[in-house]
N, C-alpha and C positions, 0 to 999 in steps of 0.2 A: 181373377180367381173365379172359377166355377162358383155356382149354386149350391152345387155336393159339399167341395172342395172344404178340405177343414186345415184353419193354419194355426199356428202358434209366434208369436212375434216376442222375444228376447227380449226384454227392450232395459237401456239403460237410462235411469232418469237422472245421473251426475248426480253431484254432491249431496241434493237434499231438498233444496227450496224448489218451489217448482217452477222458478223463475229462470234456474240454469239447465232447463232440461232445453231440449232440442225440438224445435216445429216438428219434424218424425215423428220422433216420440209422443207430441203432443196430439196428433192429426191418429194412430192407431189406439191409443187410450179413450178417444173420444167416440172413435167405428168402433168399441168393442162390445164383443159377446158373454165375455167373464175378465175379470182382474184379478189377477193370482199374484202374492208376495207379500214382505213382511210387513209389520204394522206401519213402519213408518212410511215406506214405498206408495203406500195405499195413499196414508195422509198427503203423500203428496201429489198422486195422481186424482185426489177429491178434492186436492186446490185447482187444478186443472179445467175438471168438471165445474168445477165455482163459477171459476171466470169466464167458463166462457157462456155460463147460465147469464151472467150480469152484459154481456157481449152480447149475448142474443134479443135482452129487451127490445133496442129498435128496432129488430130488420123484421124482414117480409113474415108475415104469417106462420107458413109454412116454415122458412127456417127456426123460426122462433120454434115451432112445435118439436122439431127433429132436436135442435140441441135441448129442448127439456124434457125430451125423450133419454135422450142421452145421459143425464145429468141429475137424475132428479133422483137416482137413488134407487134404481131398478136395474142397473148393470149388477149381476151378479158379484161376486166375493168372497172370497177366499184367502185368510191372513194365512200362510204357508210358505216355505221357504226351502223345505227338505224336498229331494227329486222324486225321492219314494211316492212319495202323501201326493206329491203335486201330479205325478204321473198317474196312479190310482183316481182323483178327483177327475184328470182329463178322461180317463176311461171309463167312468161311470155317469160322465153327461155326455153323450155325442151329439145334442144340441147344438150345444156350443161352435160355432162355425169360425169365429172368430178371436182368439184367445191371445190376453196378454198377460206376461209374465213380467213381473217390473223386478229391476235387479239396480244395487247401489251401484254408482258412478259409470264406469264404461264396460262393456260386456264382454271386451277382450284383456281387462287389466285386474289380474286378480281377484275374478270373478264368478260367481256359480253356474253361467251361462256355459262355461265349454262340457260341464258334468252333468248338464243338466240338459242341453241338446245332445248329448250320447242317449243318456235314458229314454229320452222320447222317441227319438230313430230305430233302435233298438225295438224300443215297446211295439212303437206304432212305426210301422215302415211304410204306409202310405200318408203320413201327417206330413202337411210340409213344413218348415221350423227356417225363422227368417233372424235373423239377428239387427237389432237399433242400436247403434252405439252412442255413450252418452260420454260427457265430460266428467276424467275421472278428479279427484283428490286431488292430485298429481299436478297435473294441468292448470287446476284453478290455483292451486296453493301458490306454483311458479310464477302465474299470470299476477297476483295479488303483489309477491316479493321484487315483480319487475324483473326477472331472471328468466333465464331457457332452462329445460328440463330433460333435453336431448342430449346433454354431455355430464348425465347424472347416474349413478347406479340407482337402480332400485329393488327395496327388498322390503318383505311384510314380514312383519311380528303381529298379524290379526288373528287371535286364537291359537298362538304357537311361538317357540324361543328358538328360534333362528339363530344359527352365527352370520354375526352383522359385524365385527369389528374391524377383523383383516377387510373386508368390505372400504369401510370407513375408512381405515388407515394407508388406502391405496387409490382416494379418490376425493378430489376436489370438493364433488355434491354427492352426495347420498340421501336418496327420499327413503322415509321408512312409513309403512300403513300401520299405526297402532290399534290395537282392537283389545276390550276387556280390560278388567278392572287392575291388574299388574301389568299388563307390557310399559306400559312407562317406569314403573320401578322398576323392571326389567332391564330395562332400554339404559337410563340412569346409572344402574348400577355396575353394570359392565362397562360402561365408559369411565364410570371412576376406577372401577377395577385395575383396565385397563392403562391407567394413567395418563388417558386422551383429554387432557384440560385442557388442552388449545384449540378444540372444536365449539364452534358456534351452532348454535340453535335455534332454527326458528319452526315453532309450533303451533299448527294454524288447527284450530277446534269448530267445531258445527258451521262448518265453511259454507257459504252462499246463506245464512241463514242469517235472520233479521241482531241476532245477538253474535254473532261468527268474530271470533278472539284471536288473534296470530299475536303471539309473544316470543320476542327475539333475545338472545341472550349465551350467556357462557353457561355450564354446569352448575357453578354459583350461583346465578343470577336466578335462573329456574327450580321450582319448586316440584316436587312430582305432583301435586296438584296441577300443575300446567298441562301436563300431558293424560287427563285423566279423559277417559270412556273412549269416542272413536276419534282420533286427531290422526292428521299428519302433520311428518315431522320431514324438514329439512336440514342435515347435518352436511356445516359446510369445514373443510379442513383446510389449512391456509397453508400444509407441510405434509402435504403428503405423500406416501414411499413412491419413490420412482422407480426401484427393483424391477429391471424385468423379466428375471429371472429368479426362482426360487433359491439357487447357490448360496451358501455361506460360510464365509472363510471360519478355518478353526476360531483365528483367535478373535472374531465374534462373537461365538457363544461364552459363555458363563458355564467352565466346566470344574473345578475344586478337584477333588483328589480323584472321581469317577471316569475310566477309561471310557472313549470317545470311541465314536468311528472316522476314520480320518478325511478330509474333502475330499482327496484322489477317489480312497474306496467309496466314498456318501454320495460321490460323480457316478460311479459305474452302476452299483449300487441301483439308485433311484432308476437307472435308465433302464435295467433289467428289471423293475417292477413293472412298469408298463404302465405307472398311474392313471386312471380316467376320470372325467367328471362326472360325481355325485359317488368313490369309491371309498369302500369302510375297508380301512389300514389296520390289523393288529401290529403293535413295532413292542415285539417279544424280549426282553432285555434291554428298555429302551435307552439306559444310563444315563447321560445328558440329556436326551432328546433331539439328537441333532436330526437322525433322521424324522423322526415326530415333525419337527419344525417346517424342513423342507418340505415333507409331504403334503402337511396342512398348507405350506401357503402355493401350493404347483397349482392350483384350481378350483373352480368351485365347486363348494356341496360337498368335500373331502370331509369324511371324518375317521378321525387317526385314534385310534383307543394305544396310550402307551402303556405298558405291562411294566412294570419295574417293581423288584421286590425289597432293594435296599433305601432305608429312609433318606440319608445324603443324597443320594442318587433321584428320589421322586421329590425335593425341595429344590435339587439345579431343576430337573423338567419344568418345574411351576414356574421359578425365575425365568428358564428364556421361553416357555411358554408366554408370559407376558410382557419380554420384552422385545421379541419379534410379531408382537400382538396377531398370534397362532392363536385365534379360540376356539378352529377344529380339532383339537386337542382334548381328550376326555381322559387325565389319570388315573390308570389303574393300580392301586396299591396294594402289591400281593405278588404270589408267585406261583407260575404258570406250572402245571397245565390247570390245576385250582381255578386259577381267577380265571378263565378263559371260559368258564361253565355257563356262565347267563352272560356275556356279551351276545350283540348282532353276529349275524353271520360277515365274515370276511369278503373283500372282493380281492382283497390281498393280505399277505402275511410273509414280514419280515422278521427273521429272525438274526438278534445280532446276540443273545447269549441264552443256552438254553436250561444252562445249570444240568447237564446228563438227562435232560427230559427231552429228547429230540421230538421219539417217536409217538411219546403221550400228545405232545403238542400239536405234532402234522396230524393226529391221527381228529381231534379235536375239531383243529381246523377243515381239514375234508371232509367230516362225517357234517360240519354245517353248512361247508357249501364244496360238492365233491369238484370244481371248476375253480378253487382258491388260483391266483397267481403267487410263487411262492419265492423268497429271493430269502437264500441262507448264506449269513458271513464264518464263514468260519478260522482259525490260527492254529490252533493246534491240532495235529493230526490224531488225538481221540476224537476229536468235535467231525473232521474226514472221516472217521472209520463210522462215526453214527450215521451221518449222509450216506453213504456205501450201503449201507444196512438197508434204509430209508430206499434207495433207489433199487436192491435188489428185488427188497418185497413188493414193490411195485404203486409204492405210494408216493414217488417223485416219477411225476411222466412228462416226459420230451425233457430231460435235464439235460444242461450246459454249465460246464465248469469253466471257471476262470481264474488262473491263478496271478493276482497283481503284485508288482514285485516296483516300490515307490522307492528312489531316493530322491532326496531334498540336498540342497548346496548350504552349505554355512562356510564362511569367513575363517579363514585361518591368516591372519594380518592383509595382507593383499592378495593373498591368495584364497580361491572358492573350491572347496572338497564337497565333495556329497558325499550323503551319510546316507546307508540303507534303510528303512524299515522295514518291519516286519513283514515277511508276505502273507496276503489272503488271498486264500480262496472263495470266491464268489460264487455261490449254486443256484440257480435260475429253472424253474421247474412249474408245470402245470397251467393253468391260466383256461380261457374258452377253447372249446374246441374252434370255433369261429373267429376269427379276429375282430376286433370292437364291440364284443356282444359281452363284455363284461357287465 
């Protein structure tokens, strides 16, 4: 690095102590010109400075002088952790030649280092910005339980409620980041919700640190005191779904006296949605939930808002909402186009009953996002002549009709009849103008 040359170094110092950081990391904390991050980050890059103050008594002279140069509490400081402040601060010392930015655990895993090397490139485009990675949470907790962590899901609840179940309930190991004074009754409480008592727990607290806690156990076992401030959590399943496919036959779901949509149609159905990862589902007349179910569990980041205005009708959705442990699933208790007024904007919208409200609904739906994908069931030909309407005025674009026409066999003593159902029409309309740019 030049003389001019001004850098910024990412640096992850692992878990916390400063005994699991990394020589890297420990060799550019100790050449540095300012140390930028939060409080604890610091404490732990001023143990660093400590030791190698106590390291430096014997040797030569000169070294001795440079590391208490070093160390002795003239490296500039800065407790900051937001990209804004930290950006601002690098732009008002251009002294500063050589800048560390200390970040918890490792700088690629759920970290502020990817949002926080945009801002500086951006700011400063002739800075150069180096990333240190350190050991995260993850890594050490696995290493501690004697387990691998590469055949594990992982997911953070650090300052936010993620769905994590379907997660869980499709996965051997699941590591979760908890952060803040609820994600653990958070975390807790959805597994009881969920009726996941057969998962184990093992919860490892102020990891690498001289008091550092890993308590293993069932639901029962564990207290939400266990899971308090910043912990991780390994959630091991000893039964977990093998489904590899989101399909579900009828008489899986829990449906009471509320008309379903049938697996034939809920097959065709789902594949003229065109679902993607991380899309927000309206399912407009949800009745059972069946399409609700399969949508939430086709991928991740799916969030399925179901519309359903009849009360039977929104207590079956809860039931197999929980017991296809679907917690992309958000009920909505009301009737559309109403309830449709303060949801998220759609990435898609199925409609399976509209109650005579077609066009309020579409109209709803494309004014929040005019690129909805849109897949309409419809039976009876009023519900065809509303579509008709819909596609005249020009609010269903590139439509595809499909009319399904299912029989099924039943038993008449040795012999097998099929019986008809009813036919649907299937309407498939709109979506990116671009393919995958949902």
């Amino acid at each position: 690095m030049s003389e001019t040359a001004r850098k910024v170094y990412l640096t992850g110092i692992g878990p916390g102590d400063f005994r699991g950081m990394t020589l890297q990391a420990e060799e550019v904390i100790t050449a540095a010109d300012c140390l930028i991050g939060a409080d604890r980050m610091l404490s732990c890059a001023e143990a660093v400075l400590s030791e190698n103050r106590r390291e430096g008594n014997g040797r030569e002279e000169n070294d001795r002088k440079e590391n208490n140069r070093k160390g002795n509490g003239d490296i500039p400081r800065l407790c900051e952790y937001r990209p804004g402040e930290i950006c601002a601060y690098i732009g008002s010392h251009p002294e500063y030649r050589r800048i560390v930015v200390l970040l918890s655990g490792d700088t690629g895993f759920y970290s502020g280092a990817k949002k926080l090397g945009q801002a500086l490139k951006e700011r400063f485009p002739d800075l150069s910005v180096e990333m240190i990675p350190g050991i995260s949470s993850i890594v050490y907790l696995a290493a501690k339980l004697e387990t691998s962590w590469e055949d594990g899901a992982l997911v953070s609840l650090h300052g936010q409620e993620e769905d994590f179940i379907s997660t869980v309930n499709r996965n051997r190991k699941t590591f979760l980041l908890l952060g803040g004074s609820q994600s653990g009754k958070y975390m807790t409480d959805r597994l009881k919700e969920f009726g996941m008592d057969q998962v184990i727990l093992h919860c490892g607290t102020r990891l690498s640190y001289p008091d550092e806690r890993i308590l293993s156990g069932s639901l029962d076992d564990l207290s939400e005191e266990s899971f308090s401030g910043l912990s991780t959590v390994l959630i091991e399943n000893p039964r977990p779904d093998r489904r590899a496919s989101s399909h579900i036959r009828d008489e899986e779901m829990i449906r009471g006296n509320v008309p379903m949509t049938k697996e034939e149609v809920r097959s065709v159905s789902m594949a003229k949605l065109e679902l993607t990862e991380g899309a927000v589902l309206w399912d407009v007349g949800a009745g059972t939930g069946s399409v609700s179910v399969e949508a939430a569990l086709s991928g991740k980041y799916i969030r399925v808002y179901a519309v359903e205005k009849k009360d039977e009708a929104v207590d079956l959705i809860r039931q197999n909402r929980i017991k296809f442990r679907a917690d992309g699933i958000r009920i909505i208790c009301g009737e559309a186009p109403e309830a449709l007024q303060d949801l998220e904007p759609p990435t898609h919208l199925f409609i399976g009953g509209s109650s005579g409200s077609m066009q309020e609904i579409l109209h709803i739906a494309l004014e929040k996002n005019p690129d909805v994908r849109i897949v309409i069931n419809a039976i009876s030909l009023e519900t065809v002549g509303e579509v008709m309407e819909a596609v005249e005025s020009g609010m269903l674009r590139d439509e595809e009709i499909v009319q399904l026409c299912v029989s099924r066999s039943r038993t008449l003593g040795r012999y097998h009849m099929m019986t008809g159902q009813n036919p649907v029409y299937i309407i498939s309309a709109g979506g990116p103008r671009e393919k995958g740019m949902i």
